[in-house]
Backbone as CSV, one residue per row, in Angstrom:
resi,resn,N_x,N_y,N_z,CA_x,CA_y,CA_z,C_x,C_y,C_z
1,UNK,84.109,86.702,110.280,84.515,88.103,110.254,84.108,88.809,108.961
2,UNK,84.239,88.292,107.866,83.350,88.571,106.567,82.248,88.057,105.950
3,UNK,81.793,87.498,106.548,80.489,86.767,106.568,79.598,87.760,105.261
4,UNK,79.213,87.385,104.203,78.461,87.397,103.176,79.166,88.800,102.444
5,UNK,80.208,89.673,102.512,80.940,90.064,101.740,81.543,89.565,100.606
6,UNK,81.792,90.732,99.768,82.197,90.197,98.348,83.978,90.762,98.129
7,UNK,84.806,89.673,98.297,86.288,89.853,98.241,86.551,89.509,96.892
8,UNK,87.627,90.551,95.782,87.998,90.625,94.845,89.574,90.515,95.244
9,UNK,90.289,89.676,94.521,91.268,89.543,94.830,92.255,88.804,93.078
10,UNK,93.322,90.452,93.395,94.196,89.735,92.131,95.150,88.787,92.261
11,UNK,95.745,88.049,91.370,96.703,87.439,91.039,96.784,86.219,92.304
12,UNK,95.351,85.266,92.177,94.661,85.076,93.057,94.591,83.449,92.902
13,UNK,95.650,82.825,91.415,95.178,81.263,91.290,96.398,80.903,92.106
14,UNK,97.332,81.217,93.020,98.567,80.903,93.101,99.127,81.476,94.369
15,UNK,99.954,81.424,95.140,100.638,81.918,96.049,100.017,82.402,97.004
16,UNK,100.384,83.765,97.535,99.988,84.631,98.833,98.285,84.901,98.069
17,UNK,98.465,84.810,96.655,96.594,85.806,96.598,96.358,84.330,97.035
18,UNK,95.829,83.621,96.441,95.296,82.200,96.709,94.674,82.075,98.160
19,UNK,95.963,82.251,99.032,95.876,81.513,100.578,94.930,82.334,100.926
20,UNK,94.833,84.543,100.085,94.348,85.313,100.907,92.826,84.993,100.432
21,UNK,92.462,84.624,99.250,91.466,84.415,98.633,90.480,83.171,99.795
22,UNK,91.550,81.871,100.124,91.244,81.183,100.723,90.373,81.162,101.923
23,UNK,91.648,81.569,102.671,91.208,82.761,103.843,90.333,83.677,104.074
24,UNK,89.785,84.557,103.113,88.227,85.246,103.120,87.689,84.201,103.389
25,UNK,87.952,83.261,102.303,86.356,82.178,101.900,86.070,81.928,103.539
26,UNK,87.201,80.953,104.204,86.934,80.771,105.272,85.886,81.494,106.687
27,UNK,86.551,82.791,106.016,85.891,84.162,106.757,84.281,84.311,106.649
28,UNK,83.763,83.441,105.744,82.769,83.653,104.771,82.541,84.818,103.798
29,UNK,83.524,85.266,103.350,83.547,86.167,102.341,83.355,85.274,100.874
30,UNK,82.543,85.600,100.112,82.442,85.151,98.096,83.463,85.595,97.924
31,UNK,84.214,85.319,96.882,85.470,85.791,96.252,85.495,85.411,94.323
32,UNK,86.268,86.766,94.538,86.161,86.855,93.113,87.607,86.497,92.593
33,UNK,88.433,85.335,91.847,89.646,85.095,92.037,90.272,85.735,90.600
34,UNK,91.086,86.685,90.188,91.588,87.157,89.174,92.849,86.390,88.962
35,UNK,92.891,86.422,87.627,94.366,85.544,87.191,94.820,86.110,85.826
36,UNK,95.912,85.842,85.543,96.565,86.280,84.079,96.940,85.409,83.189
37,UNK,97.047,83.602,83.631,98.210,83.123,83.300,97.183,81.829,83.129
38,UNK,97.497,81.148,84.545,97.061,79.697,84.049,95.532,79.716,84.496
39,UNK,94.786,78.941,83.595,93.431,79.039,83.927,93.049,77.386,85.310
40,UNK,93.883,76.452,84.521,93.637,75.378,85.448,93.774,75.745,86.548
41,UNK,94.653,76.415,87.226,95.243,76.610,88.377,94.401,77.298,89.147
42,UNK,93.605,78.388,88.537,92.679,79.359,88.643,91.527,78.373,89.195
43,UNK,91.083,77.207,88.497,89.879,77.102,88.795,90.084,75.653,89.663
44,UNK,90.946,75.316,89.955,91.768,74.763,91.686,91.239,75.579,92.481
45,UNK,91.845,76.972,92.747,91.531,77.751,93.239,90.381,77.908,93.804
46,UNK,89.168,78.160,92.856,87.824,78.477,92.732,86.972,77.169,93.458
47,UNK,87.615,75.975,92.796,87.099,74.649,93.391,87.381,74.882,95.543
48,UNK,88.659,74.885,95.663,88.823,74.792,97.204,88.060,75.698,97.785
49,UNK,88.029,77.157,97.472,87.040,77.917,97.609,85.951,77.465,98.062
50,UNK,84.947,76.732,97.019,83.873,76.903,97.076,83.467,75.923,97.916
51,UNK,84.478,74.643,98.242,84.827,73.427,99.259,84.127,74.196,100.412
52,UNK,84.321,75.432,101.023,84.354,76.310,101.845,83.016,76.419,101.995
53,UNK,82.248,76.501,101.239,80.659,76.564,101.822,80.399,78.289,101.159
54,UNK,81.134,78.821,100.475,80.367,80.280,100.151,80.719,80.368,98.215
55,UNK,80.541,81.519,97.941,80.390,81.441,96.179,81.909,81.830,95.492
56,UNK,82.615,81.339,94.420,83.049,81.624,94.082,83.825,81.475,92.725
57,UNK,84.063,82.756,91.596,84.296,82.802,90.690,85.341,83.037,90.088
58,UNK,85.797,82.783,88.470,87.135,83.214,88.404,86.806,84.273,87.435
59,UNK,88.264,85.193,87.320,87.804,86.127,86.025,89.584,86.408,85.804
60,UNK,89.635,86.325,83.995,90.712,86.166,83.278,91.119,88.257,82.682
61,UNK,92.178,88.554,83.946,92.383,90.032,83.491,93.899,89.839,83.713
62,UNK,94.750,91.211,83.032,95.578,91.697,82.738,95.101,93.022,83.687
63,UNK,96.131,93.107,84.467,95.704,93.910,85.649,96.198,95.497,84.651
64,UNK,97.604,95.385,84.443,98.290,96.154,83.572,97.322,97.053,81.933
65,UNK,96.404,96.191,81.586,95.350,96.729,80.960,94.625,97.768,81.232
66,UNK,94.101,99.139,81.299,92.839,99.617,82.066,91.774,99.266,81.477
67,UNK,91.442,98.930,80.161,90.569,98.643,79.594,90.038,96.983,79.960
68,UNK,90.823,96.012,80.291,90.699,95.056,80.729,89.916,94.986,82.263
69,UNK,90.734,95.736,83.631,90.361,96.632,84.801,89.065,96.721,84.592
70,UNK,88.467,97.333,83.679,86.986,98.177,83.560,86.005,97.041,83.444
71,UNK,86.596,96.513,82.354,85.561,95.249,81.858,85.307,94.493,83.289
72,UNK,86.359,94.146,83.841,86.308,92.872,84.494,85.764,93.670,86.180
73,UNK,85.642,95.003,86.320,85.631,95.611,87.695,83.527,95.284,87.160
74,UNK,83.216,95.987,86.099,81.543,95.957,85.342,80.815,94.692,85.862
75,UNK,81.844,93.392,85.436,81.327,92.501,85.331,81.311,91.776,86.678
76,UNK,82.414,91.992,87.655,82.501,91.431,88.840,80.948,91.915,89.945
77,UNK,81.000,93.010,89.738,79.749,93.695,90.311,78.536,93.619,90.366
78,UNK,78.297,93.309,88.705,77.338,92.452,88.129,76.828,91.232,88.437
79,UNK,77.791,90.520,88.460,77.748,88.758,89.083,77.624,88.746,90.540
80,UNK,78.168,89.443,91.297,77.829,89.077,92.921,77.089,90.514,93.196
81,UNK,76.716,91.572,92.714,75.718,92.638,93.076,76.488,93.188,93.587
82,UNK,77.594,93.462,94.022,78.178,94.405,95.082,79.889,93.413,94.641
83,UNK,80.678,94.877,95.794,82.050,94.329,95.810,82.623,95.339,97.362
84,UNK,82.896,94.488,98.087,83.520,95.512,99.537,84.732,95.139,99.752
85,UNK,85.512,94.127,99.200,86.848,94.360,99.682,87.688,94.305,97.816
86,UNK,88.819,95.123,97.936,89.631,94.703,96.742,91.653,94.498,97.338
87,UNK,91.548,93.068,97.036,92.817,92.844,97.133,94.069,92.916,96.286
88,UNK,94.627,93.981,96.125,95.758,94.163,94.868,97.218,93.431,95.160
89,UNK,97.206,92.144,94.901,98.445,91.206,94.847,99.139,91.137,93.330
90,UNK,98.227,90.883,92.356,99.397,90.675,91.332,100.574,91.181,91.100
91,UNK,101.390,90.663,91.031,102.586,90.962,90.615,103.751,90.095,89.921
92,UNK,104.848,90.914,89.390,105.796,89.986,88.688,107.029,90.135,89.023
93,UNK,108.125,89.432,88.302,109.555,89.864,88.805,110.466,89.260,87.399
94,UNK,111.099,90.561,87.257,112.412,90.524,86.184,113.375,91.152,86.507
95,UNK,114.396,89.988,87.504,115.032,90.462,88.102,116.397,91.150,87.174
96,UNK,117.006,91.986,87.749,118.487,91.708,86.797,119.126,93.040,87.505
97,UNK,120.585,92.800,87.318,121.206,94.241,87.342,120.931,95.321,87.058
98,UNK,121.317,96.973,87.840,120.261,97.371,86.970,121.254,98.321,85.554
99,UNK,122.394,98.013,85.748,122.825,98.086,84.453,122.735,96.964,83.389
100,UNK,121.987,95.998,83.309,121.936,95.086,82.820,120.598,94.877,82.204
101,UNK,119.249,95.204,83.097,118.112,95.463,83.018,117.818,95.779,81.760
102,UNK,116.677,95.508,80.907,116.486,95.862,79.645,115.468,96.174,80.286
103,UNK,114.902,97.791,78.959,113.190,98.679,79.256,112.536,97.780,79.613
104,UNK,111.969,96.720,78.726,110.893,95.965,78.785,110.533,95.471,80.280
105,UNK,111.755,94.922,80.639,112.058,94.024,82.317,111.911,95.621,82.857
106,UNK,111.911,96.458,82.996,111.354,97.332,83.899,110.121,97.550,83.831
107,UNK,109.702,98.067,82.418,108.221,98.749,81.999,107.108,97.424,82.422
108,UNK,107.213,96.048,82.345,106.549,95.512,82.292,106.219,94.861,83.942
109,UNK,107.291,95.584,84.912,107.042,95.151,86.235,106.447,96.078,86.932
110,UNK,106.734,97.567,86.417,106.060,98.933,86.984,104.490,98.608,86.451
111,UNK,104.046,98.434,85.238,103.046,98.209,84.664,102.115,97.309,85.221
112,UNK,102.938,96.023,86.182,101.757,94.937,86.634,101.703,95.474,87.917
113,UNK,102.820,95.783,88.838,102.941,95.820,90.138,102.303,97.555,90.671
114,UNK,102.421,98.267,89.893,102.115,99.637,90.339,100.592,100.176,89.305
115,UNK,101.178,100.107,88.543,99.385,100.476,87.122,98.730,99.248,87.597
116,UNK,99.344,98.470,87.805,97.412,97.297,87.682,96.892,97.566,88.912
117,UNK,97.614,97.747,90.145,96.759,98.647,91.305,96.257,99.367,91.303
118,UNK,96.865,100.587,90.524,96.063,101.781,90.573,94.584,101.406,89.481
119,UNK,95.027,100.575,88.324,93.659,100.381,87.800,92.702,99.747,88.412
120,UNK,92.847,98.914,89.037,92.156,98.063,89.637,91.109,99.177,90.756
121,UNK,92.410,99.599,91.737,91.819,100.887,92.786,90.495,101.590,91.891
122,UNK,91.311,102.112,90.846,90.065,103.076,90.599,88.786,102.935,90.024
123,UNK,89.122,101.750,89.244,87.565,101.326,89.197,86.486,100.881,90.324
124,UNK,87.148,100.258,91.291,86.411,99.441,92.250,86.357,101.070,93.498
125,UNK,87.095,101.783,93.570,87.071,102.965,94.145,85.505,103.621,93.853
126,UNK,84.872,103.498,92.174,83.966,104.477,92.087,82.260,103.475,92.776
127,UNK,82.741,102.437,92.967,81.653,101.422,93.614,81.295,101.587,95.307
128,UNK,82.807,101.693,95.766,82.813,102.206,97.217,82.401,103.284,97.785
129,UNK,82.736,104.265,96.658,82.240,105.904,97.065,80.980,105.497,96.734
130,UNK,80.018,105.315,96.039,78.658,104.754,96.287,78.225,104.502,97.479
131,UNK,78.659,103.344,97.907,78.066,102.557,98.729,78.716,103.157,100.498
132,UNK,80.185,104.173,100.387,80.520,104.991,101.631,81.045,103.856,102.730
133,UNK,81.314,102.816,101.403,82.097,101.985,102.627,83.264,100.912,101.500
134,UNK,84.069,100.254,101.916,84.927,99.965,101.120,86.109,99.439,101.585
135,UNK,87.005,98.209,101.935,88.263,98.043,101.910,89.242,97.984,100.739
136,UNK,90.494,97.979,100.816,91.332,98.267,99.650,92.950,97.666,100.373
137,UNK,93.111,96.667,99.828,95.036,95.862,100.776,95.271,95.973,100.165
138,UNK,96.777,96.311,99.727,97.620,96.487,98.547,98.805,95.818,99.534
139,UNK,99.215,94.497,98.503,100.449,93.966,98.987,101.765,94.401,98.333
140,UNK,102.456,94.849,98.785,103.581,95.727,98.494,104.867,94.646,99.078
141,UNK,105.989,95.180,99.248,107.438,94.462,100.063,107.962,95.191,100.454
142,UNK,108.959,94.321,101.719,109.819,94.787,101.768,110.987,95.593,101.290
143,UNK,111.192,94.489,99.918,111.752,95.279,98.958,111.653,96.514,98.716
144,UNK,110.322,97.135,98.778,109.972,98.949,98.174,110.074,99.663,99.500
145,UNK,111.283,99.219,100.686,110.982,99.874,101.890,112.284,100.157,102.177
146,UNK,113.135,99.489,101.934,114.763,98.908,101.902,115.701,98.527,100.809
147,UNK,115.193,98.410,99.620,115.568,98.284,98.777,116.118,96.879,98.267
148,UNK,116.424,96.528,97.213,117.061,95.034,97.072,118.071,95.054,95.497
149,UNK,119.314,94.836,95.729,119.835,94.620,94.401,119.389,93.314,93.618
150,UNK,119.251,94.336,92.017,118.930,92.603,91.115,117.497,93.053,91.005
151,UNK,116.938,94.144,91.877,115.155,94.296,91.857,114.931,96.287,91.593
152,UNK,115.917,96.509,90.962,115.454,98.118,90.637,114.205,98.126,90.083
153,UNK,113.636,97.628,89.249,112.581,97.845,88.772,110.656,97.129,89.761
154,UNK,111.398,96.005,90.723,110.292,95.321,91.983,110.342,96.253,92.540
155,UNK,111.411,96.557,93.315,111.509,97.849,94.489,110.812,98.881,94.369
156,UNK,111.124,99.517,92.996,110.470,100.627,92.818,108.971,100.702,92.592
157,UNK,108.634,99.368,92.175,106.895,99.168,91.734,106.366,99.088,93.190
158,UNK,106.835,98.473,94.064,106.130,98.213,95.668,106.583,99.585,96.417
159,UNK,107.516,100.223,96.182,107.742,101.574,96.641,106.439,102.571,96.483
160,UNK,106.431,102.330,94.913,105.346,103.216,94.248,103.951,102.829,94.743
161,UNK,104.007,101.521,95.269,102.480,101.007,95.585,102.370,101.786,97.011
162,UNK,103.309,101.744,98.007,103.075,102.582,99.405,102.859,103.789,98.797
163,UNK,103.196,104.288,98.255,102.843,105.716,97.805,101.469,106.120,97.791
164,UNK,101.417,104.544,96.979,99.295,104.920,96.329,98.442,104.935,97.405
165,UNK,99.048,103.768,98.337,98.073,103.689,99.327,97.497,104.388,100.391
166,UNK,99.228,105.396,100.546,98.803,106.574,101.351,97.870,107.921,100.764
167,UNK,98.123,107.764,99.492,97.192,108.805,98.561,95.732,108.953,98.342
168,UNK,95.566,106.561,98.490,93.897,106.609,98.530,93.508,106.356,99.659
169,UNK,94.386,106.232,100.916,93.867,106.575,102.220,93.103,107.848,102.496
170,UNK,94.024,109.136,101.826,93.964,110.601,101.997,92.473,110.688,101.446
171,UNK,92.479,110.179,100.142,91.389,110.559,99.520,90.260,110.268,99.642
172,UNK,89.925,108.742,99.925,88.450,108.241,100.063,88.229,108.156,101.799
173,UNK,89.185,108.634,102.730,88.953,108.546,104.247,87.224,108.653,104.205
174,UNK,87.092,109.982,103.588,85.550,110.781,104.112,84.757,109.786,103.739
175,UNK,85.272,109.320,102.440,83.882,108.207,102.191,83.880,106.641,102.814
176,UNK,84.585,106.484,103.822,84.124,105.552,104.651,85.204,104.294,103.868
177,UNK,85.812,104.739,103.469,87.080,103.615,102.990,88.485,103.351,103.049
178,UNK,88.575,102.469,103.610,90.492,102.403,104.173,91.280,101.613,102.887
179,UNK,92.251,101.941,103.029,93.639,101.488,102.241,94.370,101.323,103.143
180,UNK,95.393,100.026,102.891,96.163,100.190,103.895,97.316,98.758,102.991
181,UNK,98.378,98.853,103.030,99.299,97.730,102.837,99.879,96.820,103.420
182,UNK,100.106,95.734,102.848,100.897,94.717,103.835,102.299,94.427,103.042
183,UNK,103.005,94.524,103.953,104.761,94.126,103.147,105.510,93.070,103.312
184,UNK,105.534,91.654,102.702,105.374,90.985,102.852,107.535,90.900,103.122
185,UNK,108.118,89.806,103.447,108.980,89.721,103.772,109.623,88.593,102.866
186,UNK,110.378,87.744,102.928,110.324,86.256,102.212,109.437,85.570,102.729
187,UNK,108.950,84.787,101.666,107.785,83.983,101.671,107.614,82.726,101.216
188,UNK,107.295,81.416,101.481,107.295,80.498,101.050,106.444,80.443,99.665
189,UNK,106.876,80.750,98.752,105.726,81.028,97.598,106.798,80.098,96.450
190,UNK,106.466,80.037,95.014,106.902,79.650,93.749,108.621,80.646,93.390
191,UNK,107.792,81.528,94.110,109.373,82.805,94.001,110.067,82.757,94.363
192,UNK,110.144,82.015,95.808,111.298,81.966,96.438,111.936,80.423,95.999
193,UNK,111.135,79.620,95.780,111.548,78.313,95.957,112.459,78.096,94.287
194,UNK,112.136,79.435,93.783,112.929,79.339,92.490,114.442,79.774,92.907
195,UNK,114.596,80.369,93.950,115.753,81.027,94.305,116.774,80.265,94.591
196,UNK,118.179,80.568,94.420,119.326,79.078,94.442,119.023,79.173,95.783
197,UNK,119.804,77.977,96.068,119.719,77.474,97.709,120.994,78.214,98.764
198,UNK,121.776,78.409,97.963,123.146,79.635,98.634,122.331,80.987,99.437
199,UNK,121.307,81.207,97.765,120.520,82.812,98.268,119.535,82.564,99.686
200,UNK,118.886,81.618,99.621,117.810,81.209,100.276,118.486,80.896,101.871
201,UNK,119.715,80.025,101.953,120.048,80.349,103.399,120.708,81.514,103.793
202,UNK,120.983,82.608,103.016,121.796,83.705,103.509,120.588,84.856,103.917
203,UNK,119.257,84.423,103.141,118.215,85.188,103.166,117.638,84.964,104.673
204,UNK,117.734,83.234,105.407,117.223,83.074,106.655,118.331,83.512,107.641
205,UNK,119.633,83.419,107.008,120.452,84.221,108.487,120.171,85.507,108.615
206,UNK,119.553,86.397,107.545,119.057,87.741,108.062,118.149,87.685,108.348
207,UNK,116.778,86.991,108.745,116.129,87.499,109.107,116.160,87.047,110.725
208,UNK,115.851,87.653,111.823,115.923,87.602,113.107,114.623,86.027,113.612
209,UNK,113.807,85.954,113.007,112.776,84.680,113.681,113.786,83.361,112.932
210,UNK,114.611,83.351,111.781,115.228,82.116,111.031,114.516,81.761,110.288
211,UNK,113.509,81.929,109.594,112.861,81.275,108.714,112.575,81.579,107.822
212,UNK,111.434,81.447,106.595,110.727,82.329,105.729,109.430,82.441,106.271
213,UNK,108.568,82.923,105.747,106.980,83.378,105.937,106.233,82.403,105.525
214,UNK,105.135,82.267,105.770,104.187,81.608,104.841,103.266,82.212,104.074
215,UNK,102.875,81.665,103.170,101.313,82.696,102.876,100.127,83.085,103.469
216,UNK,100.168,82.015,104.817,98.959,82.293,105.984,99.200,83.407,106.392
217,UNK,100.242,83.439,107.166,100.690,84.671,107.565,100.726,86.060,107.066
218,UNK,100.323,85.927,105.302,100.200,87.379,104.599,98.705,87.547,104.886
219,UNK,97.831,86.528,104.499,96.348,86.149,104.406,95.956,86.335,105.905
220,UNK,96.150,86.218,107.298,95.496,86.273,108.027,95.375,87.896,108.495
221,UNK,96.281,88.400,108.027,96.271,90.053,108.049,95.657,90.997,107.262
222,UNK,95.883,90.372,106.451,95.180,90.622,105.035,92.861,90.496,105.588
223,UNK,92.911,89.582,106.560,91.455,88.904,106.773,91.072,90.368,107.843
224,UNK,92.366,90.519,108.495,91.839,91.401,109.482,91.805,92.817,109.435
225,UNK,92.469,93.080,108.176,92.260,94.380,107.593,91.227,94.355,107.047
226,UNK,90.432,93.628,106.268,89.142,93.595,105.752,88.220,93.704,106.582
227,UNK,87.957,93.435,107.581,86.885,92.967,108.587,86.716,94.502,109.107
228,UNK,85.647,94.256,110.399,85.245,95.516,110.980,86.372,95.937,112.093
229,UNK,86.972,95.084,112.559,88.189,95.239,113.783,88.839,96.196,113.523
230,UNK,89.111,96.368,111.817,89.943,96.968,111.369,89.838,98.661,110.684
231,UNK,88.260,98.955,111.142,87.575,100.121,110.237,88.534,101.183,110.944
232,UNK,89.303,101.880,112.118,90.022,102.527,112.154,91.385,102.943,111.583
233,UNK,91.351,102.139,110.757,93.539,102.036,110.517,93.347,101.927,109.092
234,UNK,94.060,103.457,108.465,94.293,103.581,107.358,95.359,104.067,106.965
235,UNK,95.754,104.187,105.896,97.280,104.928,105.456,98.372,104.064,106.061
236,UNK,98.312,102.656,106.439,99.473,101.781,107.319,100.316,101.259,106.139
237,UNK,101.782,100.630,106.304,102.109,99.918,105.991,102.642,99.367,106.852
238,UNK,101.870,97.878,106.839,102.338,96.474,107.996,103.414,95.802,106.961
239,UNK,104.650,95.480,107.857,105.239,94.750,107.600,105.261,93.102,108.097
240,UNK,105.734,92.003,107.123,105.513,90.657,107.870,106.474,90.112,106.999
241,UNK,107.629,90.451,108.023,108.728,90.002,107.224,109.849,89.251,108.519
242,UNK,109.068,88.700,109.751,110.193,87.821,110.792,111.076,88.956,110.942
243,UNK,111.270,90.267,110.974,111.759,91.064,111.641,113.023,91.517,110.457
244,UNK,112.865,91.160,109.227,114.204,91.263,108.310,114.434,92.712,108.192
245,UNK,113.527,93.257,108.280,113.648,95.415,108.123,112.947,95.459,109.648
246,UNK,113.875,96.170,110.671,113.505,96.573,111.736,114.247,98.134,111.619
């Protein structure tokens, strides 16, 4: 379905980016895997990837940077000649009350989860309007749809991300490029499995299927928004959350 496309994908050594990163490869999409944190993990990543039979690289950004964004949007472009899909996953979480919440634990979750999208968007935005063609997933949550105590400052960053997406739907339509989000629900990821075990079964009696998600399940949507199946549908937010926000 992506057969010799070039997939950029953040926060990409680990979790839901990983599987989605994976998942291109499979697609035959190259992938470009962005990370912030651990490099080993990153180039796991890059290794299974490339297991896959197509190309793939890592690159060390701070999504939250724009100056970082720029460098690393220059250089991605550079190295595989082109870029047609951009996947905006990174993200973080400092959870807390939100009378309890300190600036930083806010500023620094709006900053990865909402600014490193939009930086990311707009650099890789001025490559697409070029070329009049372009995908753009922004993984957002449930959380920014319904809200969640303990997450004033998550909520509001994935809130703010539906926002963007409907904005760069509006904007780049003419030039042949969709935006569109996926909202992920609980998920079998590092995040949840950090969660006490009290939270974690009260989390599966709400949701209506009983379970959590997987990361396939973010990634195979994620594959089909990229692809051509998908060139009609913009401005969406898909939810994949076992029915927890109906």
């Amino acid at each position: 379905m992506l057969k010799n496309k070039v997939a950029v994908i953040t926060g990409a050594s680990r979790g839901i980016g990983k599987e989605i990163a994976l998942e291109m490869a499979r697609a035959g999409a190259n992938v470009a895997i962005l990370y912030n944190g651990n490099t080993e993990k990153a180039e796991e990543a890059r290794a299974e990837a490339e297991n896959l039979g197509i190309t793939a690289r890592i690159y060390k950004c701070n999504v939250a940077s724009a100056d970082d964004c720029a460098q690393v949007s220059t250089q991605i472009i550079s190295d595989f000649g082109t870029a047609d899909i951009l996947v905006n996953n990174a993200g973080i979480t400092r959870d807390a009350l939100m009378f309890q919440m300190k600036e930083d634990e806010f500023d620094s979750v709006i900053a990865t989860n909402l600014k490193g999208a939009f930086n990311m968007t707009k650099n890789f935005a001025r490559h697409f309007i070029r070329k009049r063609t372009g995908r753009i997933i922004n993984i957002t949550s449930v959380s920014g749809m319904m809200g969640n105590p303990g997450q004033a400052n998550y909520s509001a960053s994935k809130a703010g991300l539906i926002g963007l997406t409907k904005t760069a739907a509006k904007e780049l339509a003419s030039r042949g490029i969709t935006c569109n989000a996926i909202a992920p629900g609980f998920i079998e990821t590092d995040m949840t499995s950090s969660m006490p075990e009290g939270t974690l079964d009260t989390a599966k009696k709400a949701i209506p299927l009983g379970r959590l998600g997987k990361p396939a399940d973010i990634a195979a949507l994620a594959v089909f928004l990229a692809s051509d199946l998908a060139s009609y549908i913009t401005g969406e937010v898909i939810k994949v959350d076992g029915g927890l926000y109906i």
